[in-house]
Kinemage of the C-alpha trace (Angstrom):
@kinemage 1
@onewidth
@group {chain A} dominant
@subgroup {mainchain}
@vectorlist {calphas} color= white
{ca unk a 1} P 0.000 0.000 0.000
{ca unk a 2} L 1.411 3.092 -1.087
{ca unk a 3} L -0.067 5.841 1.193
{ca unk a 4} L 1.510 8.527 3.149
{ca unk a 5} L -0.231 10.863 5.951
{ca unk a 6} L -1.089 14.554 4.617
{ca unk a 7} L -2.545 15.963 7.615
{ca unk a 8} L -1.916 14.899 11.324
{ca unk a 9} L -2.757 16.784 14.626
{ca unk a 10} L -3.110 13.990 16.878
{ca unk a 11} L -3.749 9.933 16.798
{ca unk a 12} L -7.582 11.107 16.016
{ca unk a 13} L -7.072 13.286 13.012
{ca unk a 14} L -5.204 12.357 9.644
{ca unk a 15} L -5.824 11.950 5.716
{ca unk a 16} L -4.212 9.055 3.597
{ca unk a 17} L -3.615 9.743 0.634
{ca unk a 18} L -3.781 6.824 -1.884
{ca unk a 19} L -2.035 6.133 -5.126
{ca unk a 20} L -4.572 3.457 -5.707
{ca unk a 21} L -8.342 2.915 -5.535
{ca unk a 22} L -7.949 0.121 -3.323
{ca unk a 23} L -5.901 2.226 -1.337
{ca unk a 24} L -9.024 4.298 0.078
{ca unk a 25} L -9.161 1.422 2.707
{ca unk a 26} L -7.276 3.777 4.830
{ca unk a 27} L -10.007 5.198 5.864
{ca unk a 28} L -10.535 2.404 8.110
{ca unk a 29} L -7.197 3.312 10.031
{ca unk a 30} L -7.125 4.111 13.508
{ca unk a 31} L -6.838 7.915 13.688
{ca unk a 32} L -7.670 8.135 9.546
{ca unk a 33} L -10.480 10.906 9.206
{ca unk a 34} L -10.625 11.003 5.644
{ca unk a 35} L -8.914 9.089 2.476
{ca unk a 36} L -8.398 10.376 -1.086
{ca unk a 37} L -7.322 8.776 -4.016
{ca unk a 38} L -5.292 11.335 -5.690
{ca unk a 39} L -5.574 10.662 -9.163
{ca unk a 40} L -5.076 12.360 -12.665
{ca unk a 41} L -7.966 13.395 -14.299
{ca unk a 42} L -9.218 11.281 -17.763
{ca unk a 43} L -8.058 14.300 -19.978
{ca unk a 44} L -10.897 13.284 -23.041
{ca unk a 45} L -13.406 13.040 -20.092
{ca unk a 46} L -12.783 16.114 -18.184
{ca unk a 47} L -12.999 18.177 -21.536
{ca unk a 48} L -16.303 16.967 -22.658
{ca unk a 49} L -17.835 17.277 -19.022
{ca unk a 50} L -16.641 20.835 -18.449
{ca unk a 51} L -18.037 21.797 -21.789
{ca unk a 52} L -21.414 20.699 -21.155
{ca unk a 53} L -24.341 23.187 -20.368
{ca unk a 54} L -25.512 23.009 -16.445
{ca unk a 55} L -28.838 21.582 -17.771
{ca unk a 56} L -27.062 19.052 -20.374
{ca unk a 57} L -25.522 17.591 -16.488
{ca unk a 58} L -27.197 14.890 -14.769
{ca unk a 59} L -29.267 14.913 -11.581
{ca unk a 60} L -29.774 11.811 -9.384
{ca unk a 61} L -30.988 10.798 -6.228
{ca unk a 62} L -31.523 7.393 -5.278
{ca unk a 63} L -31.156 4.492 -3.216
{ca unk a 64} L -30.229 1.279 -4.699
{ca unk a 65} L -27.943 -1.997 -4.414
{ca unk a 66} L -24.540 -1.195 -5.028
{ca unk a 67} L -23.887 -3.465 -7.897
{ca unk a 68} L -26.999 -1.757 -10.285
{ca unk a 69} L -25.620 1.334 -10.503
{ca unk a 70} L -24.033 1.491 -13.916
{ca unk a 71} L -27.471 -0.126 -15.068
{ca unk a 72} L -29.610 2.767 -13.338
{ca unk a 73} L -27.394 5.603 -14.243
{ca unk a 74} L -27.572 4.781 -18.497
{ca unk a 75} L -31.328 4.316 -17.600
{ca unk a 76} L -31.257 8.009 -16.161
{ca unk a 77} L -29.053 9.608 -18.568
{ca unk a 78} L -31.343 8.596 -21.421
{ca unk a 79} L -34.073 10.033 -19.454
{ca unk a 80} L -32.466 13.205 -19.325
{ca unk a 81} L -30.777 13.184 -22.992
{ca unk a 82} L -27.359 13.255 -21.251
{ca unk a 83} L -25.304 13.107 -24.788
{ca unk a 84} L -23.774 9.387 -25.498
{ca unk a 85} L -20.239 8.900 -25.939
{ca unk a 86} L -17.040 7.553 -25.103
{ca unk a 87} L -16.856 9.828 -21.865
{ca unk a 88} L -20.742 8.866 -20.405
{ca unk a 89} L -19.358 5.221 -20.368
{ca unk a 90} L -16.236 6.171 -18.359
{ca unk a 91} L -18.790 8.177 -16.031
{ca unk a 92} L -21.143 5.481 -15.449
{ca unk a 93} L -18.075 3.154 -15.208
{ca unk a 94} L -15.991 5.032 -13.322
{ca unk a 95} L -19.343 5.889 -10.500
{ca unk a 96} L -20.008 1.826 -10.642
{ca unk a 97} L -16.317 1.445 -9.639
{ca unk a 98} L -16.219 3.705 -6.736
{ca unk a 99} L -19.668 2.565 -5.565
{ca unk a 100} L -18.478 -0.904 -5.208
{ca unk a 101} L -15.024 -0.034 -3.544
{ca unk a 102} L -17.019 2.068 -1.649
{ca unk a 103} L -19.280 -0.431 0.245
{ca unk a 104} L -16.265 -2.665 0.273
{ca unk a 105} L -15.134 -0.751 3.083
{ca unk a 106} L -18.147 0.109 4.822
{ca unk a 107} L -19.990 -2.893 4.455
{ca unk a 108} L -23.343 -1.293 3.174
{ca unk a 109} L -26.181 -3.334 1.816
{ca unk a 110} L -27.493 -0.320 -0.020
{ca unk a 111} L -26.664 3.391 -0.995
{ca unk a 112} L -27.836 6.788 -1.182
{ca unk a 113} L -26.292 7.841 -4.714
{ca unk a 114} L -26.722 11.607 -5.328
{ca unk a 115} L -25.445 13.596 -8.782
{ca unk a 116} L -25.045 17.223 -7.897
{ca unk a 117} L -25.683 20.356 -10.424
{ca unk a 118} L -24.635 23.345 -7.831
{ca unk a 119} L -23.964 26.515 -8.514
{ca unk a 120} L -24.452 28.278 -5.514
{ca unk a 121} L -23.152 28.297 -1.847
{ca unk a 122} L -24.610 24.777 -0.688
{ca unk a 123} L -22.819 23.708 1.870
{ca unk a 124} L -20.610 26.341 2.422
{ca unk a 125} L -20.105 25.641 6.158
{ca unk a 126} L -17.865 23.376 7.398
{ca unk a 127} L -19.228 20.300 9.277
{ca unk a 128} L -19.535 16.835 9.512
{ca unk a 129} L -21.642 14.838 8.123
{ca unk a 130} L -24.263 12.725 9.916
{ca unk a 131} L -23.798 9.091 8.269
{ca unk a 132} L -20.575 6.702 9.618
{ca unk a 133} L -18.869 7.476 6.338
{ca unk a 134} L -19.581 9.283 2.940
{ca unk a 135} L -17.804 9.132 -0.457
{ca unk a 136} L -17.609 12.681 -2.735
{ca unk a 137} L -15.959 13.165 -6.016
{ca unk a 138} L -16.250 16.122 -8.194
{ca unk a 139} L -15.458 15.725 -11.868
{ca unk a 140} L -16.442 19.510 -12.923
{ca unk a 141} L -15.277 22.736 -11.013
{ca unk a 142} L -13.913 23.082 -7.258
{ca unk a 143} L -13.329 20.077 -5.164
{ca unk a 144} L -14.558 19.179 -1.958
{ca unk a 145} L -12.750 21.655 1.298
{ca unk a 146} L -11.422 20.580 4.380
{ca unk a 147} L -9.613 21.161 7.435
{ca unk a 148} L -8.648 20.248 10.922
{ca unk a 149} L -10.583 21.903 13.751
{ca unk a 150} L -10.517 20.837 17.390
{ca unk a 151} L -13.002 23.526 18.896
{ca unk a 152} L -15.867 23.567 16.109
{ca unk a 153} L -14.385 27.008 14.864
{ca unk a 154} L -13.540 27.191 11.139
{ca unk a 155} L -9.886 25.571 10.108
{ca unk a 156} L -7.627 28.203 9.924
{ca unk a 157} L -5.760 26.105 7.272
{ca unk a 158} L -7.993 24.673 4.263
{ca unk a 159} L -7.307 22.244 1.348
{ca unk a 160} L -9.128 21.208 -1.897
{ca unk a 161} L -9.419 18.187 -2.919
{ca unk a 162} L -8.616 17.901 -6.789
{ca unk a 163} L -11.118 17.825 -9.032
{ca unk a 164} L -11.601 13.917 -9.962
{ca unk a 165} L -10.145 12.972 -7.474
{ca unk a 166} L -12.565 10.680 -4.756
{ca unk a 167} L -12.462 11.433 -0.770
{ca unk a 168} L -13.976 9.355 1.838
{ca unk a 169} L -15.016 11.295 4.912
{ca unk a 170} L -16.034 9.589 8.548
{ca unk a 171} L -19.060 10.908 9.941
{ca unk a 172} L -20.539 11.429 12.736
{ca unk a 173} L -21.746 7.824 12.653
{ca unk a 174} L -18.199 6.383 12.365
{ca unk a 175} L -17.645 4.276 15.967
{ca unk a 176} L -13.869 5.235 16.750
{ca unk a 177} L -13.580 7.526 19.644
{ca unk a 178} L -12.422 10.626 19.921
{ca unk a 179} L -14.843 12.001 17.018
{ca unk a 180} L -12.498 13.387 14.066
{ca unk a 181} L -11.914 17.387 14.539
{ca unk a 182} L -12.003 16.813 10.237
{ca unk a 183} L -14.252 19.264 8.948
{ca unk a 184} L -15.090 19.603 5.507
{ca unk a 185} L -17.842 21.913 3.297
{ca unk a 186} L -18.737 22.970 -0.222
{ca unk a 187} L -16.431 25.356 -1.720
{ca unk a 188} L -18.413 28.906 -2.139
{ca unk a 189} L -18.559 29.759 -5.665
{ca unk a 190} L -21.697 31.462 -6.121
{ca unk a 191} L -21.359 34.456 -8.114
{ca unk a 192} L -18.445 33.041 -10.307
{ca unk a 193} L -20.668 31.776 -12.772
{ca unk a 194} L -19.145 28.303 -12.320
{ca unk a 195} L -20.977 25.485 -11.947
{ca unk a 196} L -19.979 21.925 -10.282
{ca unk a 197} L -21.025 17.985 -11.200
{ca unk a 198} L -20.731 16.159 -7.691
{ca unk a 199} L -20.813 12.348 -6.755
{ca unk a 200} L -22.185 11.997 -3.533
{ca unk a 201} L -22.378 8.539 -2.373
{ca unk a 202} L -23.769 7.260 1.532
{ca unk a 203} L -24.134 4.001 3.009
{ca unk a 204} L -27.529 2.692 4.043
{ca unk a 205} L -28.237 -0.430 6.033
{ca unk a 206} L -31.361 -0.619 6.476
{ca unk a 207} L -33.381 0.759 3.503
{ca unk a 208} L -36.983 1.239 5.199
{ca unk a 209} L -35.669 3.882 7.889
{ca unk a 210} L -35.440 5.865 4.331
{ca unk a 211} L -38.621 5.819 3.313
């Protein structure tokens, strides 16, 4: 495993940083608050998703088995006329692989996937999130923020995660003790005219609590 620690306070608060997608299985480290795959970005890919129109993006929410998401998303995306190509396959392919390395390491029956159009200040405070772990990966515009904080103030000293690359966050739900002082939020944009395509992705284990 090729992984090194980016951020460390104490024994409760770090970030590996993987070479590898199988390499996000730091996350269940003692002390590791968060796990990113740092990754280059599919070149072709990136190009035809930035140049999309906001409304051309898609827009999910739903709650499925793990292993039918590729088969849901091209159901969706010719709902919503999302144009075919070379680079929607690597989307859909690229979502189905971090869905099922996702649950992997959480051990989820089921997830909440979400697909993100924001161009606005969602999110803009930083938190933590109220599920035991949560994956987020933006392939167009600003990536994901974070930072240590060990009094609920705002970090004094932020990072972005690169666009494309994946991050998985513990949440409030996560079991170790001390709870991680690893906040994160939405970067504020809004009045940039930039717009950003997010992959949200929670764990659910029992699906009726979500109806």
């Amino acid at each position: 495993m090729n992984l090194v620690r980016e951020t460390v306070v104490d024994a409760a608060i770090g970030v590996g940083v993987a070479d590898r997608c199988e390499d996000l299985a730091a996350i269940n480290h003692p002390g590791c608050a968060a796990a990113i795959w740092r990754r280059q970005p599919d070149l072709e890919f990136q190009a035809w998703v930035d140049a999309l129109q906001p409304d051309e993006l898609p827009r999910a929410r739903m709650i499925l088995l793990p292993e039918e998401a590729a088969a849901s998303l091209l159901d969706l995306f010719d709902e919503q006329h999302v144009p075919a190509g070379d680079e929607r396959a690597w989307l859909v392919g690229d979502i189905q692989r971090l869905c099922t390395a996702f649950v992997r390491l959480v051990h989820a029956p089921f997830i909440r996937l979400r697909l993100d159009v924001v161009a606005n200040n969602a999110c803009r405070k930083f938190h933590l999130d109220a599920v035991t772990a949560r994956l987020v990966c933006t392939y167009r515009g600003t990536g994901t923020q974070y930072g240590v904080s060990t009094d609920g103030a705002d970090p004094r000293r932020i990072f972005t995660v690169a666009t494309g690359s994946p991050i998985i966050l513990r949440g409030t739900q996560w079991p170790e003790t001390p709870r991680s002082g690893l906040l994160h939020r939405s970067p504020p944009i809004e009045g940039t005219g930039e717009t950003r395509f997010v992959l949200v992705v929670d764990p659910i284990f029992d699906p009726d609590e979500e109806c």
